[in-house]
C-alpha positions in Angstrom: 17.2 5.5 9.7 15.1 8.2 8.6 11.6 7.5 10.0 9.7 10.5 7.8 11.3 9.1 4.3 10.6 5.2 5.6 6.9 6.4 5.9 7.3 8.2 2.5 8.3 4.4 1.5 5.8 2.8 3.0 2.8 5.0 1.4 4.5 5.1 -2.3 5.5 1.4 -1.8 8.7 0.8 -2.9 11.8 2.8 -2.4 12.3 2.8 -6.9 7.9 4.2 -6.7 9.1 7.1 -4.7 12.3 7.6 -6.6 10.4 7.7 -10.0 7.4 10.2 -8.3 10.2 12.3 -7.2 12.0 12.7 -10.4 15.4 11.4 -8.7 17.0 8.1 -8.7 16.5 5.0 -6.2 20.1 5.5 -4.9 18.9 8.6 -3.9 16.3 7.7 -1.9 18.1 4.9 -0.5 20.6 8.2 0.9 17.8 9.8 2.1 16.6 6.9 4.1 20.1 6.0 5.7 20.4 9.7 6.1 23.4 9.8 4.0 22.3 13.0 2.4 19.0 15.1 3.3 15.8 15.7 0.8 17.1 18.7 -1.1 14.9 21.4 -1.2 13.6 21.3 -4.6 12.6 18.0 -3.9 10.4 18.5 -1.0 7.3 19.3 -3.2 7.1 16.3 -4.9 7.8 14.1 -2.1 4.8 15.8 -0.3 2.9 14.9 -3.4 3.8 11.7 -3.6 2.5 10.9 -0.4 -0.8 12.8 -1.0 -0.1 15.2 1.9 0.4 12.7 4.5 4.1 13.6 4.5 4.6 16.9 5.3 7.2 19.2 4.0 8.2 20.3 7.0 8.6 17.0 8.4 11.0 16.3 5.7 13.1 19.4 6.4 12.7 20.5 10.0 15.9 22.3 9.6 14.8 24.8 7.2 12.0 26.1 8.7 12.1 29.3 7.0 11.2 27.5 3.9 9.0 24.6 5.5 7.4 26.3 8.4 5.7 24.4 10.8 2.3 25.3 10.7 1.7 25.8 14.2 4.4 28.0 14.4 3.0 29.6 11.0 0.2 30.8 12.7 
């Protein structure tokens, strides 16, 4: 289980709440959480914003950290 997208969850509320704030559908989400498939990248920002900030995009995608630096290693 993904522990960053069951947070996600958790602040949204339901798994169909972050579907709809992300633009994608609930199966989707449901991939994300089982880690069936991975946020894509284009979705990153509006997961982020969904969670007012208290998801971080890097969190979401730690293996792209060229395009979701850390921000300790940013600095």
């Amino acid at each position: 289980m993904n522990h960053v997208i069951k947070t996600a969850i958790a602040i949204v509320g339901t798994q169909k709440e972050l579907a709809q704030a992300c633009g994608v559908s609930q199966a989707a989400v449901q991939k994300w959480l089982h880690n069936k498939a991975k946020v894509a990248p284009q979705n990153v920002a509006s997961l982020v914003e969904a969670t007012h900030g208290q998801v971080k995009a890097h969190q979401i995608r730690p293996d792209l950290p060229n395009l979701f630096p850390h921000p300790e290693q940013a600095a």
